[in-house]
C-alpha positions as CSV (number, residue, x, y, z in Angstrom):
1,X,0.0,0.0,0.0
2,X,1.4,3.1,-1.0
3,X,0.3,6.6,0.1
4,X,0.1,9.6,-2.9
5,X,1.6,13.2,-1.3
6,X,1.0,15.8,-3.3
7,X,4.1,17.6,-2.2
8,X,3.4,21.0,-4.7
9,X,1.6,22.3,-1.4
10,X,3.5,21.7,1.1
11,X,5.5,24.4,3.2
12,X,9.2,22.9,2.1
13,X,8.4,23.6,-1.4
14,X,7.1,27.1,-0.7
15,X,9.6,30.1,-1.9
16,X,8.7,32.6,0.9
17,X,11.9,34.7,-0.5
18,X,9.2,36.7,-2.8
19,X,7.2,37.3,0.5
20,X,9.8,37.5,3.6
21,X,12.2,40.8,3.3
22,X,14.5,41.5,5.3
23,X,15.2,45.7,5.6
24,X,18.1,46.8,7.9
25,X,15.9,50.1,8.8
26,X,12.9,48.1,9.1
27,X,12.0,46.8,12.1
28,X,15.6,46.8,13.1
29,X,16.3,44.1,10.2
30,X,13.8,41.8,11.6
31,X,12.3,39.5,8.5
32,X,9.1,41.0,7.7
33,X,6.2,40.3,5.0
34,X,6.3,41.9,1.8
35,X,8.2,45.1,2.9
36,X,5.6,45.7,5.6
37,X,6.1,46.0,9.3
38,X,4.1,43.2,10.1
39,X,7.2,40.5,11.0
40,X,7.6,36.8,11.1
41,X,7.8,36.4,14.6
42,X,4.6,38.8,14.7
43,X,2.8,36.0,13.2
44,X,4.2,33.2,14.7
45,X,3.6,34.4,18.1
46,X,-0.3,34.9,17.2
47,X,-0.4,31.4,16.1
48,X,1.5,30.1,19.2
49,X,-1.2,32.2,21.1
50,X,-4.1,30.2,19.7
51,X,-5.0,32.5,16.6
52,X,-6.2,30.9,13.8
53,X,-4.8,32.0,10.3
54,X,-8.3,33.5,9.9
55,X,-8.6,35.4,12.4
56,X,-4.8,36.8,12.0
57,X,-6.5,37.4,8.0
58,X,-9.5,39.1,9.9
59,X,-7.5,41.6,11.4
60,X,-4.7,41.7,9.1
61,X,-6.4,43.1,5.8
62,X,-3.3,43.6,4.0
63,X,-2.3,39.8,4.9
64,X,-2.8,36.4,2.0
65,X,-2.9,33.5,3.4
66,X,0.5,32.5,1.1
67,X,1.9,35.4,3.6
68,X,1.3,33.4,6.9
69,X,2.5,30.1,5.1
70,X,5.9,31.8,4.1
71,X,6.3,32.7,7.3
72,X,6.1,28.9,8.6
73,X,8.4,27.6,5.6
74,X,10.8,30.6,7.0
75,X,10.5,29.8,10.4
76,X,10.7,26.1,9.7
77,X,13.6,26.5,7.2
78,X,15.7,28.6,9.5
79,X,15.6,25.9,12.0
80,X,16.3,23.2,9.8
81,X,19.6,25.7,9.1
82,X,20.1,26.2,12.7
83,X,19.9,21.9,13.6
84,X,22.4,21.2,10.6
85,X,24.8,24.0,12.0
86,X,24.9,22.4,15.3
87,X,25.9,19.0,13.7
């Protein structure tokens, strides 16, 4: 038995590089979404919190969903980077 992922939407395969910027006078070089001030650790903590990515899009007009699922595949990439550099 074999089990069919249909790995075109899942966060690995997701280039947040289009969404995530990262300005030196912005947010004191904090990665942010598409140039905005709205960071990826802004986001992350509202999920950590117990927001739901429609609520986050609910208050957050100027916020896609691709926006909050860049910011996981950043988040999730830069710790992948962080585990191999440990090694």
């Amino acid at each position: 038995m074999s089990i069919n992922i249909d790995t075109s939407k899942h966060p690995r395969n997701m280039n947040y590089h289009d969404i995530i910027t990262i300005e030196p006078g912005k947010r004191s070089g904090k990665p942010c979404i598409r140039g905005m001030r709205i960071t990826v650790y802004d986001i992350l903590e509202y999920l950590a919190s117990g927001m739901s990515e429609e609520e986050i899009l609910a208050d957050f007009s100027e916020l896609t969903s691709e926006d909050i699922k860049a910011c996981l595949a950043f988040a999730a990439d830069r710790e992948k980077k962080l585990f191999v550099a440990s090694l």
